[in-house]
N, C-alpha and C positions, 0 to 999 in steps of 0.2 A: 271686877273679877280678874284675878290671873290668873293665867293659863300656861301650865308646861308642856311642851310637844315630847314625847318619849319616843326614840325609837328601839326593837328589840331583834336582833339578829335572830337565824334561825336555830343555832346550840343556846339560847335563852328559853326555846319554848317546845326540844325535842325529847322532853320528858318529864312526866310528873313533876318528881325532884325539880328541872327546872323551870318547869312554871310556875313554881310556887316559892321559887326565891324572887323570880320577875313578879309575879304579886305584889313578895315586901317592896320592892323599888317603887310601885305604883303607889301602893298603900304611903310610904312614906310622906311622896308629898303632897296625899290627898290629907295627909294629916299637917300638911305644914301649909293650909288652906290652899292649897294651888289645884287647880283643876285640870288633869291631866286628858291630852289626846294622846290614845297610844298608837301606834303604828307598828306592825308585826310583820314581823317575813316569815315563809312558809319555814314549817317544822323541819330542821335537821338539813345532812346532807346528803349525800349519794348513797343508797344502799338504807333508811331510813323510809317506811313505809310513806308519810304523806309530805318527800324533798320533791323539792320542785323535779330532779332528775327523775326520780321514780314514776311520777307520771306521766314526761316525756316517754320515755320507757311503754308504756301500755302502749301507745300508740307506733312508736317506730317498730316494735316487732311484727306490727302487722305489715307496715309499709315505711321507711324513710321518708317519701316523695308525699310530705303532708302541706296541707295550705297554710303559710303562718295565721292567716285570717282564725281558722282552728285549731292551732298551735297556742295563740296565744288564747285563745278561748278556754283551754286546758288548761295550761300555766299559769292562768290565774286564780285556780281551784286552792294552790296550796295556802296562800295567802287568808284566804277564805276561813279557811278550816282552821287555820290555828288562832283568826281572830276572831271566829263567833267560840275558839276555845276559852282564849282568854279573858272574853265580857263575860262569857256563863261563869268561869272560875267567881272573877269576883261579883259575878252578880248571888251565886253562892254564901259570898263570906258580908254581905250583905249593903251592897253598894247599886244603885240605880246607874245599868249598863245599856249600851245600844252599840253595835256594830254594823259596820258600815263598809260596802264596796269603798272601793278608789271614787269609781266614778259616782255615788253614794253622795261621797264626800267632795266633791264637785271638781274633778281634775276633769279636766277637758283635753284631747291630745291628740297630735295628727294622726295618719290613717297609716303612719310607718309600722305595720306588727315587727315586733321583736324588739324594736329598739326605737319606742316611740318619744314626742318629746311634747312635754305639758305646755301649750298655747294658751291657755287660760284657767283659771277659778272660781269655780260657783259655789259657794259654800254655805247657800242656805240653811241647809237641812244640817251640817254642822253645828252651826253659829244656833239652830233652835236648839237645838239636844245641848249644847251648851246653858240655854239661856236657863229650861227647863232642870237642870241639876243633873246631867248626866254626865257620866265617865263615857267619855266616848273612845270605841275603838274601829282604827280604820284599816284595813287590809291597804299593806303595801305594794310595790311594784307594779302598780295597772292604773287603767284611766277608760275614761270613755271617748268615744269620735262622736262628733256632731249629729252622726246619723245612729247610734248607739253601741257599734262594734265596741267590744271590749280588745285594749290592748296593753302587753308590757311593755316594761322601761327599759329593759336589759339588767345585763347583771349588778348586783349591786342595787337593781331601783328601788329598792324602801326606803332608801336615803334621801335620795332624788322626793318620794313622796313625803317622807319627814322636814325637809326643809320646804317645798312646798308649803307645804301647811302653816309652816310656823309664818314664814315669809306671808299668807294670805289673811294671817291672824293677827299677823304683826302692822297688819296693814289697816285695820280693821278698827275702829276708833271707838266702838261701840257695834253692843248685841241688837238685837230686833227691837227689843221693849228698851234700850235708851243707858242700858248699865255700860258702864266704861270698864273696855279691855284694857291687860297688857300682859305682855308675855316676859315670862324670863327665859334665859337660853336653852336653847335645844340640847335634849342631852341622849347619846347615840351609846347604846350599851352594845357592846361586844366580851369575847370570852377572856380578853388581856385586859390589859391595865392602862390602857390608852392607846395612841401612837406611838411604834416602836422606830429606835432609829433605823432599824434593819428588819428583815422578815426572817423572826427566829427560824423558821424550816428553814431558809437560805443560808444560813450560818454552819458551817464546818463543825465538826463535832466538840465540845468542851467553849466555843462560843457564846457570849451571851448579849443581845438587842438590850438596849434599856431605853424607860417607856419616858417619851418627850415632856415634859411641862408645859408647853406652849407649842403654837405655830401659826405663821403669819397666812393669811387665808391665800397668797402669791403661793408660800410652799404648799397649803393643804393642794392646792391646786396640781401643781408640777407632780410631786407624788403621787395623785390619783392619775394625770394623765402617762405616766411613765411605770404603771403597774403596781403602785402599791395598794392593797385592800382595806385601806383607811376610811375613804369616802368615793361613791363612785363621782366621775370626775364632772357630769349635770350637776351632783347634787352640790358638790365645794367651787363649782361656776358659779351658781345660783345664791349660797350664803354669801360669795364676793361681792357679786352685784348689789345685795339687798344689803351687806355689814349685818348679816346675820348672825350673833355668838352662838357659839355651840360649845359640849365638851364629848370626849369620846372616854367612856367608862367602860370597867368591867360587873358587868350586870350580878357578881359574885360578892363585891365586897362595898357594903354602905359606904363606908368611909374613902371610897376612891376618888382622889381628886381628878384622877385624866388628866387629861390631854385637851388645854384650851387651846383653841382656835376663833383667831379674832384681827383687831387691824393695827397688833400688839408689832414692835420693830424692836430689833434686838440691834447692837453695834455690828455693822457690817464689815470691822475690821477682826471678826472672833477668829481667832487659829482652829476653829474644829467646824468641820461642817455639818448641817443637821441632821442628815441621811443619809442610808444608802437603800435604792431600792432597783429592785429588780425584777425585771418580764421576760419570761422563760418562753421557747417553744415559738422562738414568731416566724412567719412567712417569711422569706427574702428574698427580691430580684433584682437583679438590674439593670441599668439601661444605657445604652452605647453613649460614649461621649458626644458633647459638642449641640444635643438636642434639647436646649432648655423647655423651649416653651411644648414639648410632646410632655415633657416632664410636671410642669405647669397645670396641660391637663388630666395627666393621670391623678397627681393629687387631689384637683379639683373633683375628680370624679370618687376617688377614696372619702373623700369625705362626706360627697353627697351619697354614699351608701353608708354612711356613718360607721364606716372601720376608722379605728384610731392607727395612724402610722407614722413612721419617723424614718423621714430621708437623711441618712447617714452623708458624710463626708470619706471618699476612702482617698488612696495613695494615688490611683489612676483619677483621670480625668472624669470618669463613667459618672454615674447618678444610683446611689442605691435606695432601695425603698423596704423596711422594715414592715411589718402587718403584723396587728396584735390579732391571734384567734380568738373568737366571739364564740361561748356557749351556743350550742342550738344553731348555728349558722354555719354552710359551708363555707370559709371564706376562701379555699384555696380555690375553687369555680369562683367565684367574685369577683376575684384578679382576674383568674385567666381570662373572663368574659369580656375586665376592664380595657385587658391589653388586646386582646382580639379585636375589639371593636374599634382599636386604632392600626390596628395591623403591623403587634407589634410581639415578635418571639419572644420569649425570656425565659431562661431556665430557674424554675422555681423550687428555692433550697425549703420544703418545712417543718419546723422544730429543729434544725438543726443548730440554729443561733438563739442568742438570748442577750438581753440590752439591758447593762449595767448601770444606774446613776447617781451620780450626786445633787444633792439637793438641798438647798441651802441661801438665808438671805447674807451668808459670807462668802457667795459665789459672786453678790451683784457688783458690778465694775470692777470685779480681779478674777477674770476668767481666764487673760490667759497664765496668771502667774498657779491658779489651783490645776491648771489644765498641763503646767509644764510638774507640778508637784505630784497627780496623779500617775501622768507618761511614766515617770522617773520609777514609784513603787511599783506599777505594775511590771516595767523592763527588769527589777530588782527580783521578783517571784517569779519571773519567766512566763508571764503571761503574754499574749499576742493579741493583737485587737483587730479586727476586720472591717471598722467605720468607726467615725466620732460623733455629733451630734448637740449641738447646745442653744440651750435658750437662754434669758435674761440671769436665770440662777439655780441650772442644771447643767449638769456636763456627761455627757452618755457613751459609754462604750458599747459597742456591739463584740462581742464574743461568741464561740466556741460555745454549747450549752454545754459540754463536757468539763467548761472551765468555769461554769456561772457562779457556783456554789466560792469555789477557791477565788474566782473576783471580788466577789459582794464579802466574804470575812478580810479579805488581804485590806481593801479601800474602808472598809470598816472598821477596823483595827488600829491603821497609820492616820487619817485622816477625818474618822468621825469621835472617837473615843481618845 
């Protein structure tokens, strides 16, 4: 039996019209014998009767101060609803359907609400519904605890759940009754045409992103963790770890090849870099010079609350610390709670910075030769930077959000295109 993991954003299923082009994708390659698990995220977004936002919503009007334990018990309603939408569709057009919790589908996950992380796979009752002839569909972004609490993944987690799955399937050598699996690559529909080099809204007016051919599962990585809305960055950890292929489609056009992603290496001597991507709106503090290891554990502790953040490099000696905001999470009480609890002041800047990056395996051992070529275009546009930031094959500017827009097409334009 082979088996295709599907995954389907929530503009694939926030209207008649497009649930019924998400059909044909299904339909397709249940007609090219493959037996598809699909994976759905809730319908639509802000301001769309059942977006995950919207049902946040019923409940913060009554009170902000809710338990995530019931937060996410709510939040995982959307999910729900647009995948017992889509097995009924095609169970309709006449196909043998079952839909399925997260936890249904045998995710297992710590007891973190809001931003949990999959510890293990039970995928029985998958693997029967499998064996038995069904299209199975599973509600993304949630899982179950040990003791049965329902929790989500955070943003982005249907991906996190879609590679899961595949990853569990993939592992799987055989069904119940003895037939041999195998999967072919995961394939992630969104409303574009893959992965763009740039995030078209970020682009200045008369600009235009074009959609990647490929990417090494090192960039799918870098990108997700530096803000771009490609893959959340669990989910592009997880295909790393496992050499999972995937591709990222637009759920609009059959014939879309995407954007692979795999442990594909291009020449690391290319003159253009792969991307540029960018995280608007982030927290920012800092912290007096000369005290590393306070520094050491604030991180430690940012990440055991599992905020993604980035200690910049600035001109002074200080220590800066960037904080990406998290839907549904105060994080600016987070920090303060973090630095309080070391008994430590900082004046905290929010949304007024925003962190600009390149991303690229022609960044790997010519960092500083791309890092003296960037300095140079941005001093040329009159751009000013307020931190630097790099890893193995990123190089990241903190900015001005006033100037994020005019960064991301300037580095875009000289250095990606």
């Amino acid at each position: 039996m082979k088996v295709v993991v599907q995954k389907f954003g929530g503009t694939c299923v926030d209207s008649e019209a497009n649930q019924l082009i998400t059909a044909e994708r299904i339909m397709e390659e249940r007609d090219r014998d493959l037996h598809p698990v699909v994976v759905v995220s809730a319908m639509g977004r802000e301001g769309q009767p059942y977006s995950t936002a919207e049902l946040v919503r019923t409940v913060l009007r009554i009170d902000p101060a809710i338990e995530p334990r019931e937060l996410d018990l709510l939040m995982s309603c959307g999910e729900i609803i647009s995948t017992v939408a889509m097995a009924h569709l095609l169970k309709s057009k006449g196909y043998e359907t079952i839909a399925l919790s997260g936890g249904q589908a045998g995710l297992i996950t710590d007891n973190y609400y809001g931003h949990a992380r999959i510890v293990r796979i039970e995928p029985q009752i998958l693997l029967e519904a499998l064996q038995n002839g069904y299209m199975v569909f599973v509600a993304g972004f949630q899982g179950n605890t040990l003791d049965h609490g329902i929790t989500t993944l955070g943003a982005g987690g249907s991906d996190y759940t879609a590679v899961a799955l595949a990853r569990v399937i993939n592992e799987t050598p055989t069904l119940p009754f003895g037939e041999r699996l195998e999967v072919v690559p995961l394939q992630i529909f969104k409303e574009v045409d893959g992965i763009m080099t740039a995030n078209p809204r970020s682009l200045v007016d008369g600009e235009a992103a074009r959609p990647l051919p490929q990417l090494t599962y090192d960039e799918c990585v870098a990108m997700s963790r530096l803000g771009a809305e490609v893959l959340q960055q669990q989910a592009a950890e997880m295909a790393r770890e496992h050499q999972l292929s995937l591709v990222v489609r637009n759920f609009r056009d059959a014939e879309s090849a995407g954007t692979q992603v795999g442990p594909t290496t291009r020449g690391v001597a290319s003159e253009r870099v792969t991307a540029v991507v960018d995280q608007p709106r982030l927290l920012v503090f800092d912290l007096e010079s000369g005290n590393r290891r306070l520094a050491l554990q604030i991180a430690e502790r940012l990440a055991r609350e599992r905020l993604t953040y980035y200690q910049v490099t600035t001109g002074s000696e200080g220590m800066r610390f960037a904080v990406r905001p998290i839907k549904y999470r105060d994080v600016k009480t987070i920090v303060q709670r973090v630095l309080a609890a070391r008994g430590v002041r900082a004046d905290i800047n929010e949304g007024d910075f925003a962190l600009v990056s390149l991303v690229g395996e022609a960044l790997r051992g010519r960092l500083d030769e791309w890092g003296e070529r960037a300095d140079q275009v941005l001093a040329d546009s009159g751009i000013e930077t307020s931190g630097t930031s790099r890893t193995e094959i990123s190089l990241s500017y903190l900015v001005v959000e006033s100037d994020r827009r005019k960064t991301v097409s300037t580095l875009h334009r000289h250095l990606v295109l």
